[in-house]
C-alpha positions in Angstrom: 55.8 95.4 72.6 54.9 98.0 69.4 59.0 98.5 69.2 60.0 94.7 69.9 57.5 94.1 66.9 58.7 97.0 64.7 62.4 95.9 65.3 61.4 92.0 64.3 59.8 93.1 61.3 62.7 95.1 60.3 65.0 92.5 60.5 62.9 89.9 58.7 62.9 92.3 55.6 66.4 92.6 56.0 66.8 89.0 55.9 64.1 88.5 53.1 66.1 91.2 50.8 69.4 89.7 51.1 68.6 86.5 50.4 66.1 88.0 47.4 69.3 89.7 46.2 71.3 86.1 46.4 68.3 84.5 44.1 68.5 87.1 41.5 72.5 87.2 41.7 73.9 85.6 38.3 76.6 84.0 40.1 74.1 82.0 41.7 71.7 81.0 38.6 72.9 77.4 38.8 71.9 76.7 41.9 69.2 79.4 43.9 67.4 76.9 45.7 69.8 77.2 49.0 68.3 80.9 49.1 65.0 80.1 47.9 64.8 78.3 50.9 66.1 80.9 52.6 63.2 82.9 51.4 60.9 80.6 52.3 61.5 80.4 56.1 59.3 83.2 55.9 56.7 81.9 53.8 54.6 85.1 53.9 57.6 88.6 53.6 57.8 92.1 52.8 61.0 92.6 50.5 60.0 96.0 50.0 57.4 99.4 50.7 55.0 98.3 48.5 56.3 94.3 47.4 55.7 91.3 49.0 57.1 87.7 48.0 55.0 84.9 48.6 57.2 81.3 48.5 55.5 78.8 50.8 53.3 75.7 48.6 50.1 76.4 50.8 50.0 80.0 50.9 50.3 80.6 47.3 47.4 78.1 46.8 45.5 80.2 48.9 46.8 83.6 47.5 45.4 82.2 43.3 42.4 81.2 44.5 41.5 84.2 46.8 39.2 87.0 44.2 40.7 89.7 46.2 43.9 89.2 44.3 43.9 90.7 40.7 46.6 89.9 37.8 45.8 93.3 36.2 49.4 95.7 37.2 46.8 98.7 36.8 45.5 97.8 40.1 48.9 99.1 41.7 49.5 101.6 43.9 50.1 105.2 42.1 53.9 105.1 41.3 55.1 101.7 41.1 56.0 99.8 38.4 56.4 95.6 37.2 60.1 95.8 35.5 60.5 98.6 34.9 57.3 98.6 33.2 54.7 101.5 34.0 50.9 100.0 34.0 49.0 101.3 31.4 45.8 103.1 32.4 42.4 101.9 31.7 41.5 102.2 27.8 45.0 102.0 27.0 44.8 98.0 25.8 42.6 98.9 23.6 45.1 101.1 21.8 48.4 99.7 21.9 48.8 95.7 21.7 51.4 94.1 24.3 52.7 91.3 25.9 51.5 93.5 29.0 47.5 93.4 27.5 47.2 89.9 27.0 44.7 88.0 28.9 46.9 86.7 31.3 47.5 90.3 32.8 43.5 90.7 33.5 40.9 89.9 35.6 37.5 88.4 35.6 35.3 88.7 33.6 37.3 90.1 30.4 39.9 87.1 31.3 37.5 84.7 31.5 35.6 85.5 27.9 38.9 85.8 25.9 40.4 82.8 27.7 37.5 80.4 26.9 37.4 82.4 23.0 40.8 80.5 23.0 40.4 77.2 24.3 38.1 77.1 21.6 40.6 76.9 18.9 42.9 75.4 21.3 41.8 72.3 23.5 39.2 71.1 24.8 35.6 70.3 24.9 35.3 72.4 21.5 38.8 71.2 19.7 39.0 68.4 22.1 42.0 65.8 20.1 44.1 69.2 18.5 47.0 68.9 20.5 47.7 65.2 20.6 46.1 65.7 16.4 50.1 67.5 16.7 52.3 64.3 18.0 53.5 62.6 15.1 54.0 66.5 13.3 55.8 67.2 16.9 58.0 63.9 16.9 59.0 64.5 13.0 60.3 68.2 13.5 62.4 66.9 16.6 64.1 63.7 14.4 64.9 66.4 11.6 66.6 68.2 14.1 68.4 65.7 15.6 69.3 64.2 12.1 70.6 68.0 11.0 73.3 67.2 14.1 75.0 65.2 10.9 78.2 63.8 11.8 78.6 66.4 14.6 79.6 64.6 18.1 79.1 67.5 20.1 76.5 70.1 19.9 74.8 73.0 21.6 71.4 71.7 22.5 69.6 74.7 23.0 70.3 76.4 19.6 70.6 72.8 18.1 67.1 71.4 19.2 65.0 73.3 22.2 65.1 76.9 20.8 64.1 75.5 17.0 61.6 72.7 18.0 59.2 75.3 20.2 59.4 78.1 17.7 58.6 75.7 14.8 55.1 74.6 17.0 54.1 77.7 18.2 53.9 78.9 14.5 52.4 76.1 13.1 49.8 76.6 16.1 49.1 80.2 15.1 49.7 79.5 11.5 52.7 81.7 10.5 54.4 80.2 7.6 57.5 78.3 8.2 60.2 80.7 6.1 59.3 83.1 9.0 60.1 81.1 12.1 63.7 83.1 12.3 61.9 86.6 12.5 59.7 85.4 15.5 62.3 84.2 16.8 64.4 87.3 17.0 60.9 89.2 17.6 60.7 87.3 20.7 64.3 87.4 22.3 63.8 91.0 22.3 60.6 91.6 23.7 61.2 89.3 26.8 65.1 90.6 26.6 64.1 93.2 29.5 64.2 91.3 32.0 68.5 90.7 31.4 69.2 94.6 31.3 72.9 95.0 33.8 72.4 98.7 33.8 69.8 101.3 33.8 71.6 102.9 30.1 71.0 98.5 28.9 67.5 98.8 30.7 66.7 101.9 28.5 68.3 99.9 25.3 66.6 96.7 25.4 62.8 98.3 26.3 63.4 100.7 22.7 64.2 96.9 21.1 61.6 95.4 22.7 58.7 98.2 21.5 60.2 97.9 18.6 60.0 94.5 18.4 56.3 94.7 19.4 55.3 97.0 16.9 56.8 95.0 14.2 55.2 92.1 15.5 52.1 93.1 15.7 52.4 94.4 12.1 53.2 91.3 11.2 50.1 89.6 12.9 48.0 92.0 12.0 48.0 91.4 8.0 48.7 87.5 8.6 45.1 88.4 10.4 43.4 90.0 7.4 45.0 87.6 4.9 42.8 85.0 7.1 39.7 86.3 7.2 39.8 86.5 3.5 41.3 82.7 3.3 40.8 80.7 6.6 43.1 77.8 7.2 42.8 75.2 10.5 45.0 77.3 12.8 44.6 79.5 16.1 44.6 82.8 14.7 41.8 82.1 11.8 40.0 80.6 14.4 40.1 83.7 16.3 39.2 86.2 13.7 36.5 84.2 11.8 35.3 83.6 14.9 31.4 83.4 15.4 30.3 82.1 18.1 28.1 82.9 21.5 31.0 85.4 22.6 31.3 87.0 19.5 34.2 88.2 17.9 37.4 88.8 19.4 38.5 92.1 18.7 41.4 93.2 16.4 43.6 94.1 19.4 42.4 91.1 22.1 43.7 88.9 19.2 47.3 90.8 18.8 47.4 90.7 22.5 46.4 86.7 22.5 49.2 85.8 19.7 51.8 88.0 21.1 51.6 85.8 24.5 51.2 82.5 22.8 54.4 83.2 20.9 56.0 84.5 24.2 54.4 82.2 26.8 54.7 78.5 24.3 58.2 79.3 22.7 60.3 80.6 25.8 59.3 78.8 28.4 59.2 75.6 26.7 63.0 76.4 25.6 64.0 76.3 28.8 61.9 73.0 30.3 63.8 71.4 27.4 67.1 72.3 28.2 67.0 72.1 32.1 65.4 68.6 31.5 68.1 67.2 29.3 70.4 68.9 31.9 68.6 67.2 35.3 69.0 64.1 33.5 72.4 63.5 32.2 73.0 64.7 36.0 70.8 61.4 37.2 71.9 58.7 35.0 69.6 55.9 36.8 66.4 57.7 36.1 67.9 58.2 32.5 68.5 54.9 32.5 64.6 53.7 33.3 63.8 56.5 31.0 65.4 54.7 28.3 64.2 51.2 29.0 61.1 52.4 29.5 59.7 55.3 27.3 56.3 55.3 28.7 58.0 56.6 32.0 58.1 59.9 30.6 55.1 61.7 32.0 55.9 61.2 35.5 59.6 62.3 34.9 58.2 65.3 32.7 56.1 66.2 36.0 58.9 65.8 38.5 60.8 67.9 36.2 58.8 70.7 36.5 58.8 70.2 39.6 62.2 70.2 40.0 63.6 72.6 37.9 60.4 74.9 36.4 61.2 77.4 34.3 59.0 80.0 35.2 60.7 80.6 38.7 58.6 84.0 40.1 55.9 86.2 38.6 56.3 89.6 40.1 52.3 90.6 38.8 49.8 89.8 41.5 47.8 92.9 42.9 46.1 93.0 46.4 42.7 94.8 45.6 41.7 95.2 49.1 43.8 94.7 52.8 44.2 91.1 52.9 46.3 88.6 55.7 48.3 85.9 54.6 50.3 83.7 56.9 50.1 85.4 59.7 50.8 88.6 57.5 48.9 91.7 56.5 49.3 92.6 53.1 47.6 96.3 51.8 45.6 97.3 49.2 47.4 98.2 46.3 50.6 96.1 47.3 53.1 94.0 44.8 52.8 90.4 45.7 55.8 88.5 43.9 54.3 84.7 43.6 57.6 82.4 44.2 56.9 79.5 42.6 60.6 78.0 42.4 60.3 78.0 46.4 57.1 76.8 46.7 58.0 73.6 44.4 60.8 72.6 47.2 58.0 73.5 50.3 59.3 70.9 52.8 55.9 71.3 54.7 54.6 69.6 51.4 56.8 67.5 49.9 59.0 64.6 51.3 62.9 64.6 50.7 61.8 68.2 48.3 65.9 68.3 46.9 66.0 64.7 45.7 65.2 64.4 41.7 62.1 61.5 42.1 59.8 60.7 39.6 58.2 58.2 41.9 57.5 60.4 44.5 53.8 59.8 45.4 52.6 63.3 45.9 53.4 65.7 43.2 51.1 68.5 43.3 53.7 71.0 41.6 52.9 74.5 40.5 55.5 74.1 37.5 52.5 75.7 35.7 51.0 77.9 38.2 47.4 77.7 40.0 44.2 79.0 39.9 42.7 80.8 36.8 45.7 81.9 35.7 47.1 78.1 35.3 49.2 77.7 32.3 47.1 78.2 29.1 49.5 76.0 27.2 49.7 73.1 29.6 48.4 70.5 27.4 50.7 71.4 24.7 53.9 72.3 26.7 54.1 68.9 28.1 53.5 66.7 25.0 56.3 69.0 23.1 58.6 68.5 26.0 58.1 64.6 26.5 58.3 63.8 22.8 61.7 65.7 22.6 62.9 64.0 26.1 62.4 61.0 24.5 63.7 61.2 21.2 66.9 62.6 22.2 68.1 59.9 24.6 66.4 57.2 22.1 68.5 58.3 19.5 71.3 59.7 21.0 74.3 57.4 22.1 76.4 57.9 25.1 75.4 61.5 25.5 77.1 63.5 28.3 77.8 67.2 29.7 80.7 68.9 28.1 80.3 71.4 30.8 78.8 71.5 33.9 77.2 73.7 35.0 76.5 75.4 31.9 76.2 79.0 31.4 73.0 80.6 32.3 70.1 83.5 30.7 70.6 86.7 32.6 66.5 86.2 33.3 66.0 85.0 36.8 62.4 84.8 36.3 62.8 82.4 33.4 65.2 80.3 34.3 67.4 78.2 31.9 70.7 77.4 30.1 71.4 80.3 27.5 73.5 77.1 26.3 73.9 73.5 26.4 76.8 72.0 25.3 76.3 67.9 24.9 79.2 65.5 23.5 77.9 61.8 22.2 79.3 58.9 20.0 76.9 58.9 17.4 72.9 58.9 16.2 71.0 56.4 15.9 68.4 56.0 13.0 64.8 56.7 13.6 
């Protein structure tokens, strides 16, 4: 029995690492749902020693809510690393501001404090009308946009429209001066360029760019920070540092960490629900269709959407702080568990006809934005960015069609999305 078990097991992580290796496989960015799924007939799998990849809808439900899993990659075993990426040890944070120190890499109750510092500034009950205070700001930046196409007939969507438009928002939001959009831009594309490296010599390149990057960055934030303390405007990061309520200050480097991720988390993955919207679309021309009779449809395509197509596809940083069983599967302490969302949106076992594009489909329970406490911080704001430019474009765009199909892909398969989008049309119409 012990060796008819041991012999299953093997070949289960056999199977789970070949079809891993056909998800990540650029020749298959445009399409690795047929291997998701092949992930997900084991919905609970080893892929390796120490990793584990969780793709089934229920079990990663289970897995967010359950306290013995920690977001924190310090909690790994000795010896493994997220990337590439070596955890820091405890105190480090405190020292050297990240992407990797953010909130969104810790656990209760430090998560908690600086998460709800932030929704103060952010949403609501404390700033309860901010984002949709941003639509009509939101729907001017996308028509300038659209009207800088010119007499163009053709364009490249994503450096035309989805990269500018989030980059533009996410500055406004934290209060960086327009005239240095382009640096956070460029800033950004490195830091999360890791993740593309072909080679271990590229690997070694793009994390020396990416500190880089980081520091400068953080420079950067760090006298915008001073400058307002000394002159406080209605933005996220002089909320954060004038800061004075029950919780207290945040502290210089929780702050760095905080904007660092907002630029990150609201610029790059919006980018990319952008572009593979506009994409799923033109590819179903009777939902476009609807879509364009009826505006107001919007939501419920922006959900299915994300459903669909999200572009965050797997986040490899979930810790097991203690031997737990998932699925039928022991997981132990210290283990890598690889959260699958991608697969999980296409469960069968949860949703009806998963494959078909249906903005009608009853039950929609996505995790386009993750679960638990670590749910998408930016929700609220991601969504009304990405509907108002859904809209806008097919309002004012006429005819519009692929010019090529599929389009080239990022290198990331974690953050899935067209590096370009090439889009012919006959013409603009006014606002």
């Amino acid at each position: 029995m012990t060796t008819t078990t041991t012999s299953t097991t093997a070949t289960t992580a056999t199977t789970t690492h070949e079809a891993y290796e056909r998800v990540v496989d650029y020749a298959n960015r445009a399409d690795p749902y047929p291997f998701y799924a092949q992930l997900r007939e084991t919905p609970v799998a080893r892929l390796d020693e120490r990793t584990f990849l969780v793709t089934g809808h229920q079990e990663i439900l289970e897995l967010v809510h359950d306290p013995r899993i920690s977001s924190d990659p310090r909690n790994l075993a000795e010896g493994h690393t997220i990337g590439g990426h070596t955890p820091q040890a405890e105190g480090e944070a405190e020292e050297s501001p990240s992407l990797h120190n953010a909130f969104v890499m810790l656990d209760a109750p430090k998560h908690d404090r600086l998460r709800s510092q932030t929704m103060q500034h952010f949403g609501p009950p404390h700033h309860a009308g901010y984002i949709d205070s941003m639509r009509a700001d939101m729907t001017r930046i996308v028509n300038d946009l659209i009207d800088g196409f010119g007499d163009e007939r053709e364009v490249d969507l994503v450096e035309a429209l989805a990269y500018p438009f989030p980059v533009t928002v996410i500055c406004e939001v934290l209060g960086v001066p327009r005239q240095d959009e382009p640096r956070f831009h460029a800033w950004s594309e490195d830091i999360i360029a890791t993740a593309e490296a072909t080679s271990p010599e590229d690997a070694a390149e793009k994390r020396e760019r990416a500190g880089l990057a980081t520091t400068q960055l953080t420079e950067y934030l760090s006298a915008l920070a001073d400058a307002k303390r000394d002159n406080p405007t209605d933005d996220l990061i002089s909320g954060l540092v004038n800061d004075d309520g029950p919780g207290g200050p945040m502290s210089r480097v929780d702050m760095l960490n905080t904007a660092i991720m907002l630029l990150i988390g609201g610029h790059e993955t919006t980018v990319n629900m952008i572009a593979n919207g506009v994409l799923t679309l033109l590819r179903s021309p009777e939902v476009l269709e609807r879509l364009e009779r009826e505006p107001e449809h919007v939501a419920r395509v922006f959900e299915e959407l994300l459903r669909y197509e999200p572009p965050a596809q797997v986040t490899p940083t979930r810790v097991a702080l203690a031997d737990i069983t998932l699925g039928g599967v022991l997981i132990p302490k210290g283990s890598s568990i690889w959260v699958v969302w991608a697969a999980a949106n296409r469960d069968p076992r949860h949703f009806a006809e998963p494959d078909q594009f249906d903005p009608d489909r009853e039950q929609n329970d996505h995790l386009g934005f993750g679960g638990g406490v670590h749910s998408c911080f930016g929700a609220p704001l991601a969504r009304l960015e990405v509907q108002i430019a859904l809209t806008e474009i097919f309002r004012r765009l006429e005819n519009p069609r692929l010019v090529v199909d599929p389009p080239p892909y990022r290198l990331n398969p974690f953050l899935r999305g067209p590096s370009h989008l090439r889009i012919a049309f006959d013409g603009v119409r006014p606002r």
